[in-house]
C-alpha positions in Angstrom: -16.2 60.1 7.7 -19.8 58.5 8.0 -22.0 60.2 10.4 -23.5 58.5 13.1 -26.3 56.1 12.7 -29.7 57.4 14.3 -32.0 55.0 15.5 -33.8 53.7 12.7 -30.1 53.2 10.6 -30.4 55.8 8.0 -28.0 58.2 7.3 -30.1 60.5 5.1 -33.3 62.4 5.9 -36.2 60.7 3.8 -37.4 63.5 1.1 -40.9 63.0 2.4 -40.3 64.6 5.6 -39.7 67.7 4.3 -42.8 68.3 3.4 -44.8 67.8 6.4 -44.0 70.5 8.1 -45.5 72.5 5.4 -48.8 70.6 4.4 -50.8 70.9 7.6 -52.5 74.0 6.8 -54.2 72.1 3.7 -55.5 68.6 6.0 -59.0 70.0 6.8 -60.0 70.3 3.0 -63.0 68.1 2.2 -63.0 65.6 -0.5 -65.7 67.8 -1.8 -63.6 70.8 -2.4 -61.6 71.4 -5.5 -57.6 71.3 -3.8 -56.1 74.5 -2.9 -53.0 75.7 -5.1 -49.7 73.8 -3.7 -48.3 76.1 -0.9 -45.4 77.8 -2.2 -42.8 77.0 0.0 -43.7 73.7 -0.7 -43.3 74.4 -4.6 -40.1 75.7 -3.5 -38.8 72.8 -1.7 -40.2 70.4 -4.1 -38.3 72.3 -6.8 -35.3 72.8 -4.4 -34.7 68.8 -3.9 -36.0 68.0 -7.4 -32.8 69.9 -8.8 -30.7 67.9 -6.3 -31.6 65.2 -7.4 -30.6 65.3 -10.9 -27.0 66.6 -10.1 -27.9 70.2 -10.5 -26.2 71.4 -6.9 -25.7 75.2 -7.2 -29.2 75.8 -8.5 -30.6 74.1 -5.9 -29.1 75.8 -3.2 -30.4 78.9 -4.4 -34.1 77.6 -4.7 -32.9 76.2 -1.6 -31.7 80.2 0.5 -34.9 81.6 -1.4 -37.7 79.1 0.5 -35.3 79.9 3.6 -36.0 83.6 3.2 -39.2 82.8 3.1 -40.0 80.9 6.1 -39.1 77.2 5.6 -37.1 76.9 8.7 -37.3 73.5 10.0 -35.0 71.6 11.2 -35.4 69.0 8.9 -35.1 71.2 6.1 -31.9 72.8 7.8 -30.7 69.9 8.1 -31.0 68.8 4.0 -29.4 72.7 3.1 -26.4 72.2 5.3 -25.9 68.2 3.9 -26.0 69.7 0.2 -23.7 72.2 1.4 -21.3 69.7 2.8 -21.5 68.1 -1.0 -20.6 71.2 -2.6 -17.6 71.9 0.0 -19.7 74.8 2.0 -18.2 73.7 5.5 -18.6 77.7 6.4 -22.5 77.4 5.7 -23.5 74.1 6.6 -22.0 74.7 10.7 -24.4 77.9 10.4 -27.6 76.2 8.9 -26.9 73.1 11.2 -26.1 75.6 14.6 -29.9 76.9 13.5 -31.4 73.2 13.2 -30.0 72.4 17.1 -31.6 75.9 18.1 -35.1 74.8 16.0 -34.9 71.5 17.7 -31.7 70.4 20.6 -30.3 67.3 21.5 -30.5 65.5 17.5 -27.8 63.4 17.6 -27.2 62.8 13.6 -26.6 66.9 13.7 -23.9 66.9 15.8 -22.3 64.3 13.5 -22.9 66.2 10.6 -21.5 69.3 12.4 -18.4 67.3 13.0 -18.1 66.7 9.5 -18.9 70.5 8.5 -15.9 71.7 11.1 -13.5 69.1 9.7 -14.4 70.7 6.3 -13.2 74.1 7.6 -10.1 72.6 9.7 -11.6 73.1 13.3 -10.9 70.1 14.7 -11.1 71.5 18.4 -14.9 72.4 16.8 -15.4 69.3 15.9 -14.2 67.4 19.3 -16.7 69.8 21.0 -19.9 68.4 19.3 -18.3 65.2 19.2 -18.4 65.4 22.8 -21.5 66.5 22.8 -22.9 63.1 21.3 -21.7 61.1 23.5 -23.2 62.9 26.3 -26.5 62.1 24.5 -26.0 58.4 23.8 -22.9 56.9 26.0 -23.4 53.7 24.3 -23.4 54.8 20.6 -20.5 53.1 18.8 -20.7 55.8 16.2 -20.0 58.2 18.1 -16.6 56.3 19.7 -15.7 55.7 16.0 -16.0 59.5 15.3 -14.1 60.2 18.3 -11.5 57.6 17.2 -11.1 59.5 13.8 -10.6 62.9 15.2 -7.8 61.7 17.9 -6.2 59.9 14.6 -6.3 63.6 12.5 -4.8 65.0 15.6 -1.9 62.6 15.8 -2.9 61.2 19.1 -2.5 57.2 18.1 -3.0 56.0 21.6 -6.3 57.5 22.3 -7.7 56.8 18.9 -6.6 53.0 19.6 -8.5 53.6 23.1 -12.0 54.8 21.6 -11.9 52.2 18.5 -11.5 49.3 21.2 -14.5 51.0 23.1 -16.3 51.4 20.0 -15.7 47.5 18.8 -16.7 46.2 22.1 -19.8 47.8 21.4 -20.8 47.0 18.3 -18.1 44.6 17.0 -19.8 44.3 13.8 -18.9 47.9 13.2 -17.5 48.1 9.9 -16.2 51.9 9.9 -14.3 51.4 13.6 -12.6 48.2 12.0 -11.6 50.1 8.6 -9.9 52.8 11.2 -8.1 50.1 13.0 -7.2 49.2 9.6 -5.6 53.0 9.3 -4.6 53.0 12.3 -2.2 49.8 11.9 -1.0 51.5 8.5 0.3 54.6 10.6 1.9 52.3 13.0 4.0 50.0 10.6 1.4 47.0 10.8 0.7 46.2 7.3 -0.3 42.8 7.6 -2.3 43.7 10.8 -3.7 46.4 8.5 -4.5 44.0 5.5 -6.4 41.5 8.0 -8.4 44.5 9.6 -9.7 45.6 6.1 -10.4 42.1 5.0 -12.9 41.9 7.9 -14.3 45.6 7.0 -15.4 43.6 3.7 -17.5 41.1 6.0 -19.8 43.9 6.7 -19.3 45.8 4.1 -18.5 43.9 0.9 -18.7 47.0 -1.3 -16.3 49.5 0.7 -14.2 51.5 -2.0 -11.7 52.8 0.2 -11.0 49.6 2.0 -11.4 47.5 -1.9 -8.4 50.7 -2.5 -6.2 50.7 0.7 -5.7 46.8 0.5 -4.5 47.0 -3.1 -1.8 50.2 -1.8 -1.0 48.2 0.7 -0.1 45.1 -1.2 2.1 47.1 -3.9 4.0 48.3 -0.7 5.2 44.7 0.2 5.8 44.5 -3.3 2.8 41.7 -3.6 2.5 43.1 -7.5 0.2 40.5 -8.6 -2.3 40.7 -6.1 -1.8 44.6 -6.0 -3.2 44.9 -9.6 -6.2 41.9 -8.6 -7.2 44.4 -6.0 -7.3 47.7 -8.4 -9.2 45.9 -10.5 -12.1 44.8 -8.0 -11.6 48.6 -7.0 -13.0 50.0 -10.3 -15.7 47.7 -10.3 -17.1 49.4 -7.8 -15.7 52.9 -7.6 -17.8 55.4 -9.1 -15.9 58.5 -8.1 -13.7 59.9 -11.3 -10.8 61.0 -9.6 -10.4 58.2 -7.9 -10.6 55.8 -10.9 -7.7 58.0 -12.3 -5.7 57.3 -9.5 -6.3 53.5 -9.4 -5.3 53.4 -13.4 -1.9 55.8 -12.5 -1.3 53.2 -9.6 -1.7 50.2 -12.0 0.4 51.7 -14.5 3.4 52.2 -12.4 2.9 48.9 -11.1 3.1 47.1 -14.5 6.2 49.8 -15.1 7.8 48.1 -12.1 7.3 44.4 -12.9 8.4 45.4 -16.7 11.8 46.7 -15.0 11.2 50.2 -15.7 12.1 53.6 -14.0 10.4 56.9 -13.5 11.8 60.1 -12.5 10.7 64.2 -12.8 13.3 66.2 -13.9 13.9 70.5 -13.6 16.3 72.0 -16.8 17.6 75.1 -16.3 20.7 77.0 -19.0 23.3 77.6 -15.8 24.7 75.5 -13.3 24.4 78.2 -10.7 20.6 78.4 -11.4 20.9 74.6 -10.8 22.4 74.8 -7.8 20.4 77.3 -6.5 17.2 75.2 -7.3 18.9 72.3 -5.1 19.9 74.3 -2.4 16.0 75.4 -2.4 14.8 71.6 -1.9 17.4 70.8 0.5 15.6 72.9 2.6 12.5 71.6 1.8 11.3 72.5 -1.5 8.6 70.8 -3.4 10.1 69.3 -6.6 7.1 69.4 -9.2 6.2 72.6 -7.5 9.7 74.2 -8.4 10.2 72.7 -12.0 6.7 74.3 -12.6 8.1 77.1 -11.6 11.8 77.3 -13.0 11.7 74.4 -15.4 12.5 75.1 -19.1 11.4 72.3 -20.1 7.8 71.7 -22.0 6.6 69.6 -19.1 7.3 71.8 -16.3 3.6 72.6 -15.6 3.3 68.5 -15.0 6.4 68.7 -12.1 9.0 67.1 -14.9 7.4 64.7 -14.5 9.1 61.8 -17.2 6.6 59.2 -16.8 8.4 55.1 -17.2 11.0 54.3 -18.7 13.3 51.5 -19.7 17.0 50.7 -20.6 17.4 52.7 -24.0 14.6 55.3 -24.0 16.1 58.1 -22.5 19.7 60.0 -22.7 22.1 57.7 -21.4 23.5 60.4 -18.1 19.8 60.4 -17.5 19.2 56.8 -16.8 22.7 56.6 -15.4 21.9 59.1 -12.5 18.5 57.9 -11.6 19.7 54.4 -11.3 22.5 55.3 -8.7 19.6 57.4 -6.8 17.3 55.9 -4.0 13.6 56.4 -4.4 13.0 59.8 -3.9 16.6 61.0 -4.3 18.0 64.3 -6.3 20.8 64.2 -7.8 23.3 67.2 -8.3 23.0 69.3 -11.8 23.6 67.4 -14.6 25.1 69.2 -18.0 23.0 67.7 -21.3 23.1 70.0 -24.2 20.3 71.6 -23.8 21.7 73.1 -20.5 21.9 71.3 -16.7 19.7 68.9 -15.1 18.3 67.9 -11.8 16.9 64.5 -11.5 14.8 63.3 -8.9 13.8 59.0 -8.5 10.1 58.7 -8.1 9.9 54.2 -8.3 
């Protein structure tokens, strides 16, 4: 979720400012005198953001909690600690260090964003409505802030009042690109696809480099079965993406699209020696099992710690009572034990 803009636009507090909190105590030296040794809390901040910068997290939090313990308090320094913590998945941490900044120095309103952020992290949403709330005390007019507010009321479920703050938020500031990617989500959770597809073509206006809207149009088009434009869509995704996980999502995606247009099948599958142990497994996910999480559990097979998963298929490449049963089950579907040699089946339709 992006944070609020402040006043000036930026979202991240310039390096620079760290500093000046901490190099006033050296501004009456003469030109004349030889410079006095760097302050060390300085060396330690320096040090501190110079590890962040080249990727090395952990260390630099440490470097980090040590110039804490020794003095560097300031909000803006608070304020850096609890956005690295954020990074490293420290929800806990950062809602302490950025409690501290609000105490150093009240009423920041790119805090209170970051706090929102920092309690979503930790699963308080009622947390992170508070501070939300707080915001928009502080700045009424701030579409931001509506947008954030929009978001929460969307994790909670409540559609109408998300709708209600991202019209607010768009009459605002109706170049806002974040509150018209949400509208975009928030026609995906209401059966709009097309809506949705519009909405995220507009979030590309403003934002011509936005991953997750670049992502969600190319899910959405393989949903309406739009195959070809699907896989023109994943492809202008990894262009930009930089995030690895995601890249191996888009390339899974891809793949079972291809697998599709080639005619081809993929299902996960749990082997167990009895029929009894069969049917106990299915009476298990009729009630709500987790497939993958059961064949990883009872699965004889050698692929039980990937879910069963099979991968695609075609006519031919697999036992012929396998591709028999997944072809008479709908997407998602489990079929009843099914006796191969090597002992009894359950098959479940994944495409």
């Amino acid at each position: 979720m992006s944070r609020v803009h402040s006043a000036s636009g930026s979202r991240r507090l310039p390096f620079l400012l760290l500093f000046a909190g901490l190099t006033l105590a050296a501004a009456g030296t003469s030109a004349q005198d030889p410079p006095d040794p760097e302050p060390r809390l300085v060396t330690l901040v320096r040090e501190a953001e110079g590890l962040a910068r080249r990727g090395q997290l952990d260390q630099s939090l440490l470097r980090y909690e040590q110039a804490l313990t020794e003095g560097a308090g300031s909000a803006q320094v608070l304020n850096r600690i609890a956005e690295l913590y954020l990074i490293q998945g420290n929800g806990s941490r950062a809602v302490q260090l950025l409690q501290r900044s609000l105490g150093e120095r009240p009423a920041q309103l790119p805090v209170y964003s970051m706090l929102n952020d920092a309690f979503l992290a930790v699963g308080r949403l009622d947390s992170a409505l508070h501070y939300v709330h707080r915001a928009m005390e502080l700045a009424p007019g701030n579409s931001g802030v509506r947008t954030q507010l929009a978001f929460l009321h969307l994790q909670a479920g409540d559609l109408a009042a998300s709708r209600a703050e991202l019209d607010t938020a768009l009459s605002l500031d109706d170049r806002n690109g974040h509150a018209h990617r949400l509208l975009a989500l928030h026609y995906t959770h209401t059966g709009k696809p097309d809506s949705a597809l519009l909405r995220y073509h507009t979030v590309l206006e403003y934002l011509p480099d936005d991953v997750e809207s670049h992502n969600n149009i190319a899910y959405l088009l393989a949903a309406e079965k739009r195959y070809a434009e699907a896989l023109e869509w994943y492809d202008r995704t990894k262009a930009i993406a930089r995030d690895p996980g995601l890249l191996h999502a888009i390339n899974v995606n891809m793949e079972g699209i291809r697998a599709i247009v080639d005619g081809k099948m993929r299902a996960r599958f749990i082997l167990v020696p009895t029929e009894s142990q069969a049917l106990d497994i299915l009476e298990r996910l009729e009630a709500g099992g987790d497939f993958g999480e059961l064949a990883a559990r009872f699965s004889q097979a050698p692929n039980a710690r990937d879910g069963g998963d099979l991968g695609f298929f075609g006519p031919g490449e697999m036992l012929p009572e396998v591709e028999s049963n997944v072809l008479n089950l709908q997407v998602g579907g489990v079929s009843g034990p099914v006796r191969i040699q090597q002992g009894y089946m359950l098959l479940q339709r994944l495409n």
